[in-house]
C-alpha positions as CSV (number, residue, x, y, z in Angstrom):
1,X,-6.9,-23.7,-5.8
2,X,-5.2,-27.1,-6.7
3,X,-4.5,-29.8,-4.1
4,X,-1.4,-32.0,-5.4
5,X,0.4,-34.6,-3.0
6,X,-1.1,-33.0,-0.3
7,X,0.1,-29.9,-1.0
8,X,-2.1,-26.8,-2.4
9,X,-1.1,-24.2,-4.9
10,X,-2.8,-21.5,-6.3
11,X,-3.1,-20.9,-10.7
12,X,-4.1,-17.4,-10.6
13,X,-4.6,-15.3,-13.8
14,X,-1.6,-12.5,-13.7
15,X,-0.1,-10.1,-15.7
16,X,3.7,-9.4,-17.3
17,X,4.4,-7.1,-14.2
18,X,3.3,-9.3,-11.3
19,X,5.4,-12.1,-13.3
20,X,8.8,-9.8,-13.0
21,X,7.9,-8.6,-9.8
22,X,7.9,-12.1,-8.2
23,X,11.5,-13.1,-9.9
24,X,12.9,-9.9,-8.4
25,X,11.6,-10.0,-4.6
26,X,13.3,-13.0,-3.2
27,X,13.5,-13.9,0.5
28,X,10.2,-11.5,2.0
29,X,7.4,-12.7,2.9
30,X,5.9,-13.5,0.0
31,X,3.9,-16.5,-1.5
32,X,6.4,-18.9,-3.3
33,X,6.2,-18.6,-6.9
34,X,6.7,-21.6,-9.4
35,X,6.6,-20.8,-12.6
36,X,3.7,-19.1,-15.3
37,X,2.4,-20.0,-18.7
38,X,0.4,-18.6,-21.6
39,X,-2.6,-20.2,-22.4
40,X,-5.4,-19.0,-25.0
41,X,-3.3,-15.7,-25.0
42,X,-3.9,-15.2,-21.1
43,X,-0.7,-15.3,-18.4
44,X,-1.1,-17.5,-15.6
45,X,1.1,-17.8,-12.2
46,X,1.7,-21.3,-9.7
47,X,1.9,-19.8,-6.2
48,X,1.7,-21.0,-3.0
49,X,-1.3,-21.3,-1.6
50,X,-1.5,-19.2,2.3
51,X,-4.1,-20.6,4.3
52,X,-4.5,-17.8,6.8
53,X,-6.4,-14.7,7.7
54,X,-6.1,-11.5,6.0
55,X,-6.3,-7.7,7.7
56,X,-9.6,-6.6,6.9
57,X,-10.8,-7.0,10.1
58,X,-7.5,-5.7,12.2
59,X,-6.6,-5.7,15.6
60,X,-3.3,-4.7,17.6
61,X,-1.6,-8.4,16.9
62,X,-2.3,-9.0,13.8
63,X,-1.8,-5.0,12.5
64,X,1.8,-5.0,14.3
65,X,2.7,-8.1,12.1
66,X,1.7,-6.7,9.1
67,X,4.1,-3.6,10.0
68,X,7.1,-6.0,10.7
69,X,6.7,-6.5,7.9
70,X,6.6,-3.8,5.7
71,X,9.5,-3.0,8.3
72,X,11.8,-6.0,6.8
73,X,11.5,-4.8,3.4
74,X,11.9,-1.1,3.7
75,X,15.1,-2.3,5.6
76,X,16.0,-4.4,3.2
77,X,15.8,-2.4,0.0
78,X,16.3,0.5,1.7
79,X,19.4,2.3,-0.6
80,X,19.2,-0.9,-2.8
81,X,17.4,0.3,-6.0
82,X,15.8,-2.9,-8.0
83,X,13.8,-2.8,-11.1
84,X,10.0,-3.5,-10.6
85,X,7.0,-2.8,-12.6
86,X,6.0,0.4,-11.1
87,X,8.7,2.9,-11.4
88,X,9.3,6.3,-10.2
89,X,8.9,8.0,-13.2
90,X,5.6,6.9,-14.2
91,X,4.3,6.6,-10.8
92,X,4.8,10.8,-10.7
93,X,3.3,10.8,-13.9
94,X,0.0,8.8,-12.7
95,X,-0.1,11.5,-9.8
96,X,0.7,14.6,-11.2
97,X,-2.7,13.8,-13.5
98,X,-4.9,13.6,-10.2
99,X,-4.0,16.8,-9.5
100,X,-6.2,18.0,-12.9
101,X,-9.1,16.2,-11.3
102,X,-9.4,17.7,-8.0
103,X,-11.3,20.9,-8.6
104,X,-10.8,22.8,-5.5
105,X,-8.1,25.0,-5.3
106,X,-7.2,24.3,-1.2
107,X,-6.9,20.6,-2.0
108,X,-4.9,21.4,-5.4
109,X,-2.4,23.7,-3.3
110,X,-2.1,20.8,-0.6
111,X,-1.8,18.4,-3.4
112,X,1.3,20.7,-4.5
113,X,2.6,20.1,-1.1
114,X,2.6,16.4,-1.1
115,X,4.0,16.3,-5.0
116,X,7.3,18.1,-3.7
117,X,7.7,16.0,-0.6
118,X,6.8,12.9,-2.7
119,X,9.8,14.3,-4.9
120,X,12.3,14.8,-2.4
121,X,12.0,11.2,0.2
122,X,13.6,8.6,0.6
123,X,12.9,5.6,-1.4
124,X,12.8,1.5,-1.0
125,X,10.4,-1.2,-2.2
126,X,6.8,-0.6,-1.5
127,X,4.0,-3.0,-2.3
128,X,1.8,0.4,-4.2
129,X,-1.8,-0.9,-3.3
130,X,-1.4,-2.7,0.3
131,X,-5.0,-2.6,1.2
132,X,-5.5,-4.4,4.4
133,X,-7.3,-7.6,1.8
134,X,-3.6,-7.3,0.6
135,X,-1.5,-9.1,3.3
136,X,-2.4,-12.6,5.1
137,X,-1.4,-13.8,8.6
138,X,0.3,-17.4,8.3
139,X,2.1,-18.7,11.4
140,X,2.5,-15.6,12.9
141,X,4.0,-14.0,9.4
142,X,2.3,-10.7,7.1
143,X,2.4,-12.0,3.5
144,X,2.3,-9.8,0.3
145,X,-0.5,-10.9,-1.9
146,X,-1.1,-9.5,-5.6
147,X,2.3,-8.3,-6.6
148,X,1.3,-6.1,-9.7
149,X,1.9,-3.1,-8.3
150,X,5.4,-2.8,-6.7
151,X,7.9,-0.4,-7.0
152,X,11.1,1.4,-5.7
153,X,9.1,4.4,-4.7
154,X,9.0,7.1,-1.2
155,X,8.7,5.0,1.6
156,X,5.5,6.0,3.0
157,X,3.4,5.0,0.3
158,X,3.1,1.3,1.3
159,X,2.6,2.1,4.9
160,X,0.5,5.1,4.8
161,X,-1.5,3.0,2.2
162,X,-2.4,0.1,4.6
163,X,-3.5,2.6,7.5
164,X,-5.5,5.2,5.8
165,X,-8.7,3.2,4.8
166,X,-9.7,1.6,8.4
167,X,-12.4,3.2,10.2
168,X,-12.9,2.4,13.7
169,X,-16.8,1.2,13.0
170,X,-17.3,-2.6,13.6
171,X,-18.6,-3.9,10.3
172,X,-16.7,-2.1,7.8
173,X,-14.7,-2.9,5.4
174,X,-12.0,-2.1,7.0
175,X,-12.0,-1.9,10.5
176,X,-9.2,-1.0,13.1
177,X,-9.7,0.8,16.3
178,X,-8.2,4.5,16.4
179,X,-6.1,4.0,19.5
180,X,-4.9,0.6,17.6
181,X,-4.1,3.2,14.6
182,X,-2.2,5.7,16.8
183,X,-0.1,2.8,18.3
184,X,1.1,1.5,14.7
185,X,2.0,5.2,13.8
186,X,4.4,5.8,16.6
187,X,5.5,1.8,15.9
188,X,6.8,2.0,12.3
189,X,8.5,5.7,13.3
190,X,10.3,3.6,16.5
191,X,11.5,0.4,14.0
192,X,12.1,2.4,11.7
193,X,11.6,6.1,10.2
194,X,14.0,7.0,13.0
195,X,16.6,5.1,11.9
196,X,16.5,7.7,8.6
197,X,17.8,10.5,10.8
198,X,14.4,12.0,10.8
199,X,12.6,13.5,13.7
200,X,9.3,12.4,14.7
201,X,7.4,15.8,13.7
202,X,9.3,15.3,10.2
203,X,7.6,12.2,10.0
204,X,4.2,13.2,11.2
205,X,4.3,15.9,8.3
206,X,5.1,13.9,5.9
207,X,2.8,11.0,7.2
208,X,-0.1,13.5,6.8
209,X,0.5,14.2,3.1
210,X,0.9,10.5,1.9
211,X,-2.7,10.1,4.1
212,X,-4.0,12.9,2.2
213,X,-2.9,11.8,-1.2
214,X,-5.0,8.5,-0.1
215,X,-7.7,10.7,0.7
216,X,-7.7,12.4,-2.4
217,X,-8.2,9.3,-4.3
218,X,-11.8,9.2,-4.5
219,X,-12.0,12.8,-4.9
220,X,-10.1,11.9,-7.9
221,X,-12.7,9.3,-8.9
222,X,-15.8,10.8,-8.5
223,X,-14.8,14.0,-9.9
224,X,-12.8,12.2,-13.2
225,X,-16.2,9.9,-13.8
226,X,-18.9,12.6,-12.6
227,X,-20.1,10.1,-10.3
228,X,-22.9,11.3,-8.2
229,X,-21.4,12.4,-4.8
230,X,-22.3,10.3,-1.7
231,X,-21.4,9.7,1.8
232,X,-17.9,8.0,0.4
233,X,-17.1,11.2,-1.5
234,X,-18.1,13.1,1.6
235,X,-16.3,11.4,3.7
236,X,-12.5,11.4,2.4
237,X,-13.4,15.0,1.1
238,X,-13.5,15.9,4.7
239,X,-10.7,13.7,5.5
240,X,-8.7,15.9,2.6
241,X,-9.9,18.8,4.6
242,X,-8.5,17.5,8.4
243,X,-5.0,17.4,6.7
244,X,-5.3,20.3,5.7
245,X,-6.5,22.2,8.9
């Protein structure tokens, strides 16, 4: 953090991806970016500085902000392809190799599933790793934070994304209560999935399978790194396994 003038800026260390990504995405709410430089052969980024609260601990208020605004750029990218650092193509190519790492053949046919609907959707700009750590509330506004991984990709990844990881326990990580959960669901469909001609069951199926590709990520891990299975594994296994009952 650096306080100049009375004003405070962030020099963050950064990569050649975030760097594009932030001179492409103009007008959302992101932090304002100034410029970067090289120093000792490491990239560096001036941003604003957002003095505000992120999601990690969620509530209705706060969680309906961030879903305006993950609203206002799905709308506005929505049939307007720009070029970001994590494209289609190798995005497919990061998740068909998953699939060799999940070692049951019920979660490898589901997998299948969401490969073909991941195909097939419609696509905008999605933030590809919106953890709730990943958005602050300033003023009232979501912001996108960490812009590395951003993409024109299916539209449910940034949304499904932020949702799938809150567990309705006080004290963890990330905590959101369920009803809270169910409410933002049927929110973005109202403001807008419907407005893409689909019908709410279309949704909710294809909801599922972009929850169950988060699910399957630390199958993924542990399986990929023969990590010894715990009550994380155990838990998003079984998650895998609600989708698909």
């Amino acid at each position: 953090m650096i306080v100049s003038d009375n004003n405070s800026y962030i020099l963050k260390r950064s990569t050649e991806n975030e760097i594009s990504n932030y001179k492409v995405l103009l007008n959302i709410p992101i932090p304002k970016y100034y410029g970067n430089l090289k120093y000792y052969n490491k990239l560096y980024i001036l941003i604003e500085y957002l003095d505000g609260d992120n999601l990690m601990n969620g509530n209705l208020d706060k969680c309906t902000k961030a879903i305006d605004t993950i609203i206002e750029i799905n709308k506005k990218y929505l049939n307007n392809e720009v070029e970001l650092s994590d494209t289609f193509d190798k995005e497919l190519i990061r998740i068909n190799k998953r699939l060799e790492y999940l070692n049951d053949e019920l979660l490898e046919r589901k997998y299948l599933e969401f490969i073909d609907v991941y195909k097939k959707t419609i696509k905008t700009v999605c933030h590809n790793d919106l953890l709730p750590f990943n958005m602050i509330i300033v003023n009232n506004i979501a912001y996108l934070i960490d812009l590395e991984n951003i993409g024109y990709l299916p539209y449910l990844l940034m949304f499904a994304r932020f949702i799938a990881h809150y567990k309705d326990i006080k004290g963890y990580l990330f905590y959101l209560e369920d009803s809270v959960k169910e409410y933002l669901i049927k929110y973005y469909y109202d403001n807008f999935v419907s407005l893409l001609n689909k019908s709410y069951e279309e949704y909710l199926y294809e909801l599922d399978l972009f929850l169950f590709f988060e699910y399957t990520e630390w199958v993924y891990v542990y399986n990929r790194y023969n990590i010894k299975k715990d009550e994380r594994f155990n838990y998003y296994l079984s998650k895998c396994y609600e989708i698909i009952k």
